[in-house]
C-alpha positions as CSV (number, residue, x, y, z in Angstrom):
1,X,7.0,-62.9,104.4
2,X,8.9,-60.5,102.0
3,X,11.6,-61.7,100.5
4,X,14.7,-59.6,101.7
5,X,15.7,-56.6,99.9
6,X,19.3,-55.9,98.6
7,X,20.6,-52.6,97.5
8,X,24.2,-51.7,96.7
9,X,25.6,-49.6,99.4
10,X,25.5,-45.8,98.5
11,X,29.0,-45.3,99.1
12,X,31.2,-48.5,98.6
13,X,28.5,-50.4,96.3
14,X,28.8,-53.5,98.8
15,X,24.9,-54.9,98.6
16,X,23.0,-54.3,101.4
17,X,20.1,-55.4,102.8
18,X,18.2,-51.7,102.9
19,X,15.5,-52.3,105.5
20,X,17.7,-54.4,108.0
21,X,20.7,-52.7,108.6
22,X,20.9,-49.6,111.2
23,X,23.1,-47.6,108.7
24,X,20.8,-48.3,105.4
25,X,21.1,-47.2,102.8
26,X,25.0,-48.0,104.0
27,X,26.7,-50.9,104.5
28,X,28.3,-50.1,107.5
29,X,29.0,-46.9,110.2
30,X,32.2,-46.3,108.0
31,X,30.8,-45.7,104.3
32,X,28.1,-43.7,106.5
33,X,30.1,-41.3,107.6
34,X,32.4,-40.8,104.5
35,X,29.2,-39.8,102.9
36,X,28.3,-37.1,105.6
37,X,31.8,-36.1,104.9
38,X,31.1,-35.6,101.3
39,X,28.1,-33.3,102.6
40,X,30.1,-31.3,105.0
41,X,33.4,-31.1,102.4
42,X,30.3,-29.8,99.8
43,X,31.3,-32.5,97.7
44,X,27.4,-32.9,97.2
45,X,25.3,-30.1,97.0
46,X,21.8,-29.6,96.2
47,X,22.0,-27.7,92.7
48,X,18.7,-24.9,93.1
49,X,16.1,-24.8,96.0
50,X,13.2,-27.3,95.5
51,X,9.7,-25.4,94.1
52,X,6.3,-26.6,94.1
53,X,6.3,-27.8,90.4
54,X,8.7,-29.9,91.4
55,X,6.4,-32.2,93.3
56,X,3.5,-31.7,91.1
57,X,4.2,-35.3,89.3
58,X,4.0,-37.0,92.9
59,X,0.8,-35.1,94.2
60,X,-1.7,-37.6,92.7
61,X,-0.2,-40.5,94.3
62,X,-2.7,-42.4,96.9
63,X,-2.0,-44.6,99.8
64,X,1.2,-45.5,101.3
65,X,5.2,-45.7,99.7
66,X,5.9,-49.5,100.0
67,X,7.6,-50.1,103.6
68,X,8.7,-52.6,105.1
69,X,6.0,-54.7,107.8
């Protein structure tokens, strides 16, 4: 059995346990939302569209990310 895995919540910095909780990588529905609403307000943006070199350091990478069973 994994031992569980806490993150600090994205938002409110709250720690979380990522892989257990519906709203991951959130705390709760609330800090969820108030970071969609930094998308929608463009708060956040993504600064250039992605290329391909920007994937070239991952394409060499075998088997599976690390998920949870």
């Amino acid at each position: 059995m994994k031992a569980k895995r806490e993150i600090p919540c994205a938002t409110c910095g709250k720690p979380t346990e990522y892989f257990t909780e519906p709203t991951g990588p959130f705390c709760s529905t609330r800090c969820q939302m108030i970071d969609l609403g930094k998308w929608l307000g463009e708060e956040y943006r993504v600064s250039e569209p992605l290329r391909p070199d920007h994937f070239a350091e991952f394409e060499q990478l075998d088997g599976e990310l690390d998920r949870p069973e």
